[in-house]
C-alpha positions as CSV (number, residue, x, y, z in Angstrom):
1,X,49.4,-98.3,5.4
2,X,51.4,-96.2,3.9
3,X,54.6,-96.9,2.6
4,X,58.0,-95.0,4.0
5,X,58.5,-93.7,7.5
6,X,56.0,-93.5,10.2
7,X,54.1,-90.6,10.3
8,X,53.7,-88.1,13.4
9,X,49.8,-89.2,13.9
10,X,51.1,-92.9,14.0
11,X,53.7,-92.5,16.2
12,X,51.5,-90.5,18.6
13,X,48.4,-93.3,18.1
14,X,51.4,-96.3,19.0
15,X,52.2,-94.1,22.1
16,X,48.8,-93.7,23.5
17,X,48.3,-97.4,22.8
18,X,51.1,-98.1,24.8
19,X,50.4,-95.8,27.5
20,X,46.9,-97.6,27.6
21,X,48.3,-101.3,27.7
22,X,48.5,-103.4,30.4
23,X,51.6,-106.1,31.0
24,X,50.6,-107.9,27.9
25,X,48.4,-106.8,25.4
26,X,45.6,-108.8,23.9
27,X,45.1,-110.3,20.3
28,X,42.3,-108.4,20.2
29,X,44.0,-105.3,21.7
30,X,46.3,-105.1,19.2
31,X,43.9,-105.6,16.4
32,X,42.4,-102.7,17.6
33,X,45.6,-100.6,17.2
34,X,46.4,-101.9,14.1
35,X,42.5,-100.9,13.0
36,X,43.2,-97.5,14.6
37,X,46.6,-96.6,12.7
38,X,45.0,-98.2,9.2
39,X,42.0,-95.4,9.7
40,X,44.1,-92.3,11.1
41,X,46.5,-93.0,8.1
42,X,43.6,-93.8,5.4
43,X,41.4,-91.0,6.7
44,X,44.5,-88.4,6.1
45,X,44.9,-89.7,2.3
46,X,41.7,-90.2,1.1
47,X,39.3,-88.1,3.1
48,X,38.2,-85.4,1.1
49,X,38.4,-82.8,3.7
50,X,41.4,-80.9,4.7
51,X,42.5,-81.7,8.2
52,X,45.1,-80.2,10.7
53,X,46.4,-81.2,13.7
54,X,47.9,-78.8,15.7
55,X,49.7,-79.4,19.1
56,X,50.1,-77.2,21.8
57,X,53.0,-75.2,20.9
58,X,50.7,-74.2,17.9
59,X,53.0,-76.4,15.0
60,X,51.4,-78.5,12.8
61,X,51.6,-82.2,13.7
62,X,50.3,-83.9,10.8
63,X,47.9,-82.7,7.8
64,X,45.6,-84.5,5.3
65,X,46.7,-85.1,1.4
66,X,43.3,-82.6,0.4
67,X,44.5,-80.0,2.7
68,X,47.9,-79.9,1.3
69,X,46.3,-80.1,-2.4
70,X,43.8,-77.1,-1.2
71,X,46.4,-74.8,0.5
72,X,49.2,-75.4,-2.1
73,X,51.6,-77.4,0.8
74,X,53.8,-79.8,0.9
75,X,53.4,-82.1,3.7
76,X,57.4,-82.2,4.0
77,X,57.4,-78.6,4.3
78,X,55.1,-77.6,6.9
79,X,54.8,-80.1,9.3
80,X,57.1,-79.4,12.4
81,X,56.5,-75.7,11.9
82,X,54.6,-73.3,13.4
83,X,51.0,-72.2,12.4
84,X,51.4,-68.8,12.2
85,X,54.5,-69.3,10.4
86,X,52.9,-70.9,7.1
87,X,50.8,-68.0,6.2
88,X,54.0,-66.1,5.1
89,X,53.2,-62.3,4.9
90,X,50.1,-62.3,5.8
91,X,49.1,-59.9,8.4
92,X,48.0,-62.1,11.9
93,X,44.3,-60.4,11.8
94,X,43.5,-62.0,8.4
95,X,45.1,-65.8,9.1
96,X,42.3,-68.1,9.1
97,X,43.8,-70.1,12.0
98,X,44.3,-68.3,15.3
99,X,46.3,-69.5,18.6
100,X,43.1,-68.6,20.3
101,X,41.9,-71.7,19.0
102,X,44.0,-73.9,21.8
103,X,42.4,-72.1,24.5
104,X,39.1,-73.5,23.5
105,X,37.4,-71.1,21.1
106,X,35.1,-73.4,18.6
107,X,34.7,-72.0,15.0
108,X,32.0,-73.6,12.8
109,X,30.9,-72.8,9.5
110,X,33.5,-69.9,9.1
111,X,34.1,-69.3,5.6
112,X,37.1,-67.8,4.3
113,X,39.2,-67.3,0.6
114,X,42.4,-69.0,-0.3
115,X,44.8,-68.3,-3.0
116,X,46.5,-71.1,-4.3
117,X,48.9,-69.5,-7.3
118,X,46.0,-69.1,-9.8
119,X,43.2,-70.8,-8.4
120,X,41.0,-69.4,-5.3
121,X,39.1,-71.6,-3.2
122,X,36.1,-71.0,-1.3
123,X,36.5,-72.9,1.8
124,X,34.5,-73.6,5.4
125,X,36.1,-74.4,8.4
126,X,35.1,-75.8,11.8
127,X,38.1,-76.6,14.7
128,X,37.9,-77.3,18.0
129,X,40.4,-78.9,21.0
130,X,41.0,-82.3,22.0
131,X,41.1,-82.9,25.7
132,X,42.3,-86.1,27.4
133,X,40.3,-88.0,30.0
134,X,41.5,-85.1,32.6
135,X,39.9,-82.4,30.1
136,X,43.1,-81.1,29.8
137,X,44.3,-80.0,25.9
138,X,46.0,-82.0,24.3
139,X,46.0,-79.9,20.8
140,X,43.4,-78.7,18.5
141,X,42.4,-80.0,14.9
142,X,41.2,-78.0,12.0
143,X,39.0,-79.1,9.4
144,X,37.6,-77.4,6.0
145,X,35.5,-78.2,3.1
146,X,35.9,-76.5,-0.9
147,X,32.9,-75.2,-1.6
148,X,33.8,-73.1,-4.5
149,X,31.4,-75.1,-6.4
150,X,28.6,-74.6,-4.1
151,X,29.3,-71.0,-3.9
152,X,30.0,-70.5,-7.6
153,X,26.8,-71.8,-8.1
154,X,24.7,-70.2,-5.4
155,X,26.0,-66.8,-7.2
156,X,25.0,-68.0,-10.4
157,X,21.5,-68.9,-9.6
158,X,21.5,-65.4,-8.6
159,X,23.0,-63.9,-12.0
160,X,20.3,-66.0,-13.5
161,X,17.8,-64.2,-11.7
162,X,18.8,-60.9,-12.0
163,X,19.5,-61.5,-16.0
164,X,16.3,-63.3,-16.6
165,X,14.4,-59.9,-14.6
166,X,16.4,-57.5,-17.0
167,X,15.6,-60.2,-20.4
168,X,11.7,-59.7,-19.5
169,X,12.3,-55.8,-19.2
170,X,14.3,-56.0,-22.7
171,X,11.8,-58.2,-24.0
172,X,9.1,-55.7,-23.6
173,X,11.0,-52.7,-24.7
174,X,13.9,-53.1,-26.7
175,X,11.9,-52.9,-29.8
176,X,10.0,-49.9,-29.2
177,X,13.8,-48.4,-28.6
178,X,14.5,-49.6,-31.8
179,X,12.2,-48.8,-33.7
180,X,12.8,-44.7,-33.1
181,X,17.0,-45.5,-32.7
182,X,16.3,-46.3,-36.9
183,X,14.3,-43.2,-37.4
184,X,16.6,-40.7,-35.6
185,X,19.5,-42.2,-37.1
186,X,18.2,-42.3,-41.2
187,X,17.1,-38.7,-40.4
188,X,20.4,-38.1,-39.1
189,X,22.3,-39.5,-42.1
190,X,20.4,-37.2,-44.1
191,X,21.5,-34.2,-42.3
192,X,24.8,-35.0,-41.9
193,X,25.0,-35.6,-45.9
194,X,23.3,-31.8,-46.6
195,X,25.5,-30.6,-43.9
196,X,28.7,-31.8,-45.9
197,X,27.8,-30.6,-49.2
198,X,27.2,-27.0,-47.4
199,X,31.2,-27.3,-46.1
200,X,29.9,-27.2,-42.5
201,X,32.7,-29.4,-41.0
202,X,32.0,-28.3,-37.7
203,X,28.6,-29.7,-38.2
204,X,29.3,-32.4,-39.3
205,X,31.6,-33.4,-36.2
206,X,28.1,-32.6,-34.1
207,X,26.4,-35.3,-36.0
208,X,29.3,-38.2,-36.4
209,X,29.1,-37.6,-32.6
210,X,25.5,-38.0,-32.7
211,X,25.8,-41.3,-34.9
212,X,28.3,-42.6,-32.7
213,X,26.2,-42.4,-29.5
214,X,23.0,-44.2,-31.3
215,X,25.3,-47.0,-32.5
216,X,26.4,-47.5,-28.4
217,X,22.5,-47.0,-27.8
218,X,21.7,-49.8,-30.5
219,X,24.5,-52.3,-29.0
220,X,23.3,-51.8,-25.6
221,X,19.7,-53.1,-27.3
222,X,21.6,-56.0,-29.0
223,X,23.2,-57.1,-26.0
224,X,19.4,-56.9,-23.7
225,X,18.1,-58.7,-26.7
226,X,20.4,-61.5,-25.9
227,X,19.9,-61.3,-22.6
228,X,16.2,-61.6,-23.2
229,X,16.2,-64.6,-25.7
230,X,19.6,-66.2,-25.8
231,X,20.8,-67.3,-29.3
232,X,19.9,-70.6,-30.6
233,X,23.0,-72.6,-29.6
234,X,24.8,-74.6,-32.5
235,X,26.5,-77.5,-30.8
236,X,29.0,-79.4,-32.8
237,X,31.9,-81.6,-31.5
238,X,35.2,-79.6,-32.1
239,X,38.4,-78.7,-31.0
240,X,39.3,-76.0,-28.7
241,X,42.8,-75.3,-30.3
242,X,41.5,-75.1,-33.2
243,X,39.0,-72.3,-32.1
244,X,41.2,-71.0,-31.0
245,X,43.6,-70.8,-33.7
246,X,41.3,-68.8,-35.5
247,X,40.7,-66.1,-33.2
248,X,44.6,-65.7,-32.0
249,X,45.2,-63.2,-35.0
250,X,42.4,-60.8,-34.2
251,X,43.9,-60.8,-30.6
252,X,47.0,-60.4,-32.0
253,X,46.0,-57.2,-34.2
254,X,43.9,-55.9,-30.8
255,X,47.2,-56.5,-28.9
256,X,49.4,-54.4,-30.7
257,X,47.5,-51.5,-30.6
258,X,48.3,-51.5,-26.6
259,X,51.7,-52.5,-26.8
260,X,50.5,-56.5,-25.5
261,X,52.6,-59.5,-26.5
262,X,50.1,-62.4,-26.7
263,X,51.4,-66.1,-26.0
264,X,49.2,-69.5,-26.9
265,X,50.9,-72.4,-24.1
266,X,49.6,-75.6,-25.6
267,X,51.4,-78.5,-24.0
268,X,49.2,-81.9,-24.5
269,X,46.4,-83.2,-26.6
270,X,43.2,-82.0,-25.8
271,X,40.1,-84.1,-26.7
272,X,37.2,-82.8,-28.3
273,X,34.3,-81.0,-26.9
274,X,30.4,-80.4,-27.7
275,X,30.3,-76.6,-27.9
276,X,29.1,-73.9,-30.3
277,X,31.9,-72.1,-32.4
278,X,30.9,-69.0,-32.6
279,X,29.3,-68.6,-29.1
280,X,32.9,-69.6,-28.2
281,X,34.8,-67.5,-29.9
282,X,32.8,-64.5,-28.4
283,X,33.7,-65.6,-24.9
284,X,37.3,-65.7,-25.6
285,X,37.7,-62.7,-28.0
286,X,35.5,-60.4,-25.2
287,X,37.8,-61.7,-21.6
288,X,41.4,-61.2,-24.0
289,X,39.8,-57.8,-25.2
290,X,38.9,-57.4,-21.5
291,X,42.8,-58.5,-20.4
292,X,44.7,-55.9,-23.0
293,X,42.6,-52.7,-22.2
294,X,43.7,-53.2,-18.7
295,X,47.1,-53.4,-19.5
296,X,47.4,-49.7,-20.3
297,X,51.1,-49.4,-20.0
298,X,51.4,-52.6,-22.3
299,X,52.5,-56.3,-20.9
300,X,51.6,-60.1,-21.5
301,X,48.3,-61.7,-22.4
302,X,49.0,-65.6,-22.3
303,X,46.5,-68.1,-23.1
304,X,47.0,-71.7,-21.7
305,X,45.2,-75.0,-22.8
306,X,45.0,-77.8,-20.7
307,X,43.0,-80.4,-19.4
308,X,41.8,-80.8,-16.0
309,X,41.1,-84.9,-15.4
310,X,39.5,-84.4,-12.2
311,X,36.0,-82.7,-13.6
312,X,36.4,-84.3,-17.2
313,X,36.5,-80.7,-18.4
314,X,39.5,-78.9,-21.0
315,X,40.6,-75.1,-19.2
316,X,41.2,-72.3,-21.6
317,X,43.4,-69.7,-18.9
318,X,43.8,-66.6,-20.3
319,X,46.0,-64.5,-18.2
320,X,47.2,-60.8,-18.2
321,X,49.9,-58.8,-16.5
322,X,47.6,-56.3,-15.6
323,X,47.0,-54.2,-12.6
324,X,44.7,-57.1,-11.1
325,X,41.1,-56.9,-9.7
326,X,40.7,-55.8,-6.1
327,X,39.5,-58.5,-3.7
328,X,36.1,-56.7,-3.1
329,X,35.6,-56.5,-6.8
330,X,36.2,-60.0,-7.6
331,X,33.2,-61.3,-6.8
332,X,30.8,-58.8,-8.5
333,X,32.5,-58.6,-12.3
334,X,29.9,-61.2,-13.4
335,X,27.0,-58.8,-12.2
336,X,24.8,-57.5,-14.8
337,X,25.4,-54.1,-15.2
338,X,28.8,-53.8,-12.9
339,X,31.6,-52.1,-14.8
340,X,35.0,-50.6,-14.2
341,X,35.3,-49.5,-17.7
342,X,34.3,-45.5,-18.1
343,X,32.2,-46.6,-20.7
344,X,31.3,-50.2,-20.7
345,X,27.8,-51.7,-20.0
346,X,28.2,-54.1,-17.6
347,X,26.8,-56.9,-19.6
348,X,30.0,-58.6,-21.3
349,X,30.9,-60.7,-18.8
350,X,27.2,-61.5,-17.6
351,X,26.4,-62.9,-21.2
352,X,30.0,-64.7,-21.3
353,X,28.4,-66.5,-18.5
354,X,25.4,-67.5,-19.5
355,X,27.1,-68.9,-23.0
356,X,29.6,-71.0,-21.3
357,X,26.8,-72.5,-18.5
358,X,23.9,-73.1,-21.4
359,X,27.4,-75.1,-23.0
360,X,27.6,-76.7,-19.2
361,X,30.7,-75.1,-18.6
362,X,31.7,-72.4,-16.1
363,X,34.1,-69.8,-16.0
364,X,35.6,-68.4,-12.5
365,X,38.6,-65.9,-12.0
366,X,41.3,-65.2,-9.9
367,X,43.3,-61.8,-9.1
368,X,45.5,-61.6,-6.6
369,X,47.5,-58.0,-6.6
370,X,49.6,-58.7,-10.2
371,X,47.6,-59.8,-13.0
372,X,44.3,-61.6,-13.8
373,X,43.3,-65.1,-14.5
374,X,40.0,-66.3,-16.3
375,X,39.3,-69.9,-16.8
376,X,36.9,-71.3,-19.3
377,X,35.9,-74.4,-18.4
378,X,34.2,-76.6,-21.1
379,X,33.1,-80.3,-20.3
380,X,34.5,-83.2,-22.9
């Protein structure tokens, strides 16, 4: 059992046990409660499932170790306290938990977002009432599963497909695109060159235009090309501080051209990871490139390095004070072709993806009204 002072589940198990005894309890009787307080306390700690109970003045009687983890509570703070009363701010129509759930109403499978400070979790709920022998209610319990994973990986299979559909298309076309982008641009260079020695200036404007749009043409190309047939990963054991100590001054020079201060937090040792340099590099110098331009009125870009025990995997956060993505948005930024960017082509972030998860990493991201957090998640 636990160690330190009875919790409110025990003390309500000893009194239904003792409402249930007769003059004098059993051996075996009391082995039974004993069994019974071992399970509701060990089931509460270890279960891997967050639990509520919830009496029938709607406070919260007792709550699991993974539910307080998942929700970002402390079991000191919240139990005693109202339901309603834990959600802060939050406008009643979006809590998760409604009081309509102690006159009976089942939920199952109800999904629903959480924000815990950085971190947002995907979670599925079920709840329902528990009655006495009478039927009456007694109280209602929650319980709800994290399946970010599950989720994070449904939408990925789903990237996949959409980027492998757009790779065949590239596949088949990009060279024949090419192959007239070179032509049109030597022809142009040539122009562009007479045009000059002429003096016509204005011109020549008109065709650095011209250049300009070709090169965008040619990246866009480059970037279904890789789509198409992803580079040849180079997989070395190496260290992400490191890597990333030879990138921070080409964020640096990128930063102060918006008026970004940029911050490396590196706290403890990090062990070394199978990954490919360069691919990593890219990854890091596109989402910090991606942070600053949406700090248009300047602000902070911190990059944090830590270790995360519990998937055997070391987190590169990379943060910015930005304006934040909007909840609808969130989910779609890793979507081929989806940009907020006036003239971006949607396919940063996709091929981001697909480096970190051919490296068996993932990357997820969190907004929540100030700022915007991407993690980078490489396995050691």
């Amino acid at each position: 059992m636990r160690n330190g002072p009875t919790t409110p589940l025990e003390e309500a198990v000893s009194k239904l046990a003792e409402g249930r005894r007769t003059p004098a309890p059993t051996p075996g009787e009391r082995d039974a409660v004993t069994l019974l307080q071992r399970f509701a306390d060990t089931f509460l700690r270890d279960v891997n499932l967050g639990v509520l109970l919830i009496d029938l003045q709607f406070r919260l009687v007792d709550i699991s170790d993974t539910a307080c983890k998942l929700l970002g509570w402390s079991r000191e703070q919240v139990v005693n306290h109202r339901i309603n009363e834990l959600f802060g701010a939050m406008p009643k129509e979006h809590h998760p938990i409604k009081r309509s759930l102690l006159g009976g109403v089942v939920v199952t499978n109800y999904a629903f977002s959480w924000q815990n400070g950085t971190y947002r979790h995907e979670l599925l709920m079920d709840s329902n009432v528990v009655r006495c022998e009478e039927g009456h209610i007694l109280g209602a319990y929650v319980l709800f599963k994290d399946v970010t994973n599950l989720k994070s990986l449904e939408e990925q299979v789903q990237r996949n497909d959409r980027l492998a559909m757009v790779g065949q298309i590239a596949a088949g076309t990009a060279h024949e695109i090419r192959n007239p982008l070179t032509s049109i641009k030597g022809f142009l260079q040539m122009f562009k060159r007479t045009l000059t020695e002429r003096g016509m200036n204005k011109e020549v404007e008109f065709a650095d235009i011209m250049l300009t749009e070709l090169n965008r043409i040619n990246e866009l190309v480059g970037e279904f090309l890789l789509l198409s047939k992803p580079k040849d990963l180079n997989i070395e054991q190496l260290r992400i501080e490191q890597v990333m100590e030879e990138i921070v001054p080409i964020i640096r020079n990128e930063a102060v051209m918006h008026n970004v201060d940029v911050r490396v937090v590196h706290t403890v040792p990090l062990p070394p990871v199978v990954a490919d340099r360069e691919m990593l590099k890219q990854v890091f110098l596109n989402i910090a490139k991606n942070g600053i331009e949406a700090m248009v009125d300047g602000g902070h870009l911190s990059i944090y390095l830590k270790i995360d025990e519990s998937c055997k995997c070391v987190l590169v956060d990379i943060h910015d004070s930005g304006p934040g993505i909007p909840g609808f948005l969130v989910d779609k930024i890793f979507d081929p072709f989806f940009t907020t960017k006036p003239n971006g082509t949607g396919l940063g972030l996709s091929v981001c993806q697909r480096i970190i998860s051919d490296m068996g990493g993932g990357i997820r991201v969190a907004s929540k009204g100030y700022g915007t957090t991407f993690t980078i998640a490489i396995p050691y």
